[in-house]
N, C-alpha and C positions, 0 to 999 in steps of 0.2 A: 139214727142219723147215718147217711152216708158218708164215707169219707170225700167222694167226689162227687160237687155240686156245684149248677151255679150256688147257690147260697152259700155254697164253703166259698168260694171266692170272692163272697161278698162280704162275707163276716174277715176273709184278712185282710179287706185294705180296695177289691175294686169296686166303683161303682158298676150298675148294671148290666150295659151293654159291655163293658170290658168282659166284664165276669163269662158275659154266654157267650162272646167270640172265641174267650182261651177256653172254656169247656165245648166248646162246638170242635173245633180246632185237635183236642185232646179224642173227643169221642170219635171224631169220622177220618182221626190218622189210619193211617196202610197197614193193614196187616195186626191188626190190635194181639192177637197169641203169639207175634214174633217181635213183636215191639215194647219193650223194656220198659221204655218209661212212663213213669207218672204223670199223676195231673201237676204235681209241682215241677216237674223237670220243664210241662209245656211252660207254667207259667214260669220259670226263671228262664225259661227262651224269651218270651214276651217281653219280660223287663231288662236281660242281655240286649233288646233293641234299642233300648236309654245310648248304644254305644254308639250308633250311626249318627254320622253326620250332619243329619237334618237337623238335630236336639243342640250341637253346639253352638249356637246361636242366640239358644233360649233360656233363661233363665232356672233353677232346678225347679221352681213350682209349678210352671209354666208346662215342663217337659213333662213332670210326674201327670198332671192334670192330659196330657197326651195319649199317655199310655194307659191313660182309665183308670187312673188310684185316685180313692176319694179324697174331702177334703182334709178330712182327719189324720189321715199317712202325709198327705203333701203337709200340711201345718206342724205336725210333728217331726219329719224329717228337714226342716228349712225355719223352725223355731230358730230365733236371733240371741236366744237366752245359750241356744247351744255350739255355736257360730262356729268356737275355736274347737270343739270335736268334730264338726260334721269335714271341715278340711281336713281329717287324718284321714280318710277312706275316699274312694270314690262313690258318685251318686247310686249307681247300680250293685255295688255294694249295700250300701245302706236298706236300701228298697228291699233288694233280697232277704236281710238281714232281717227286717222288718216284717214281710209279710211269712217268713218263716217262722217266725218265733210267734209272730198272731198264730198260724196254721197248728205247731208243737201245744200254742196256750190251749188250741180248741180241741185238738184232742187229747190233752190233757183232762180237758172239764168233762169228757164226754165219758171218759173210764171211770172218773173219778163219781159222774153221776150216776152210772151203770154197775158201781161197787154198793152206792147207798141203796139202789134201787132193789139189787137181793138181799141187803141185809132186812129183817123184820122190824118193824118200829116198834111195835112193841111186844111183851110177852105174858102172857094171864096165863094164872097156876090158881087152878081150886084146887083148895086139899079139906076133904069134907072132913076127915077124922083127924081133927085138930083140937086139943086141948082152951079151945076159947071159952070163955065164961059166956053162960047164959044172956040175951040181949046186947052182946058184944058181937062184931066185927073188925076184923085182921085186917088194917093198913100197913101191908108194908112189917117193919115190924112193930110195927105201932099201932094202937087199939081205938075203937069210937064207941060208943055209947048209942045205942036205936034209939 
C-alpha cells in the first residue's frame, strides 16, 4: 500500500472525484523536491476551504457534502445524538480531526498487517530420534495411537 493514493483518500472520508482532485492537486504541485508538504497538508488546505464564505450560508452537511466528504463523515460529524459536542469546535476542525485519525487508523492497520505478515504461521519440528513407542505418534506433547 501506498501511503498517497486516491484510495487513501477514499478510505478517510472523500468521495471519488474529491479524492482524485486533492491527489491531482498534491501530485502536479511546483517543485515536488522543494516542497515539503504531504498529501494530508494538501488535503487540510482543501478542508481549510470549509472557511470561506460561500459555506456560511449552508448548513454543516450540506457544506461537508461540497467539499467531497462522503456520507459517512457528513452523518457522523452532524449526528444530533452528538449536537452539544459538535458546538465546542468548529466545522473544519472536526473534519480535519476526523479524516486524520481515519488516515493515523489506516496506517495503523497497515504496520500492524505488515508485522503479522513476517511473522510465520506456523512452525513443524521432526525429531526422528525420539523416544516414541512403537505405532505411536508425537502430538504436541501428546500421543495418538495408528
Amino acid at each position: 500500500m501506498t501511503e498517497e493514493s486516491v484510495e487513501v483518500l477514499e478510505y478517510i472520508g472523500f468521495i471519488p472525484d474529491a479524492a482524485r482532485l486533492v491527489y491531482d492537486r498534491y501530485c502536479n504541485r511546483p517543485s515536488p523536491s522543494q516542497n515539503p508538504d504531504d498529501l494530508m497538508a494538501y488535503v487540510s488546505g482543501h478542508l481549510a476551504s470549509l472557511n470561506l464564505r460561500q459555506y456560511d450560508n449552508m448548513g454543516p452537511q450540506e457544506a461537508l457534502a461540497h467539499v467531497g466528504l462522503n456520507c459517512q463523515i457528513q452523518e457522523g460529524i452532524t449526528d444530533p445524538r452528538f449536537s452539544h459536542i459538535f458546538g465546542t469546535q468548529t466545522l473544519v476542525y472536526r473534519v480535519k480531526d476526523t479524516v486524520e485519525t481515519n488516515y493515523a487508523a489506516l496506517l495503523s492497520q497497515h504496520q500492524l498487517l505488515q508485522s503479522h505478515a513476517n511473522h510465520r504461521m506456523a512452525h513443524v519440528v521432526v525429531q526422528l530420534d525420539t523416544d516414541i513407542l512403537a505405532e505411536h505418534i508425537s502430538l504436541y506433547k501428546g500421543k495418538a495411537h495408528l
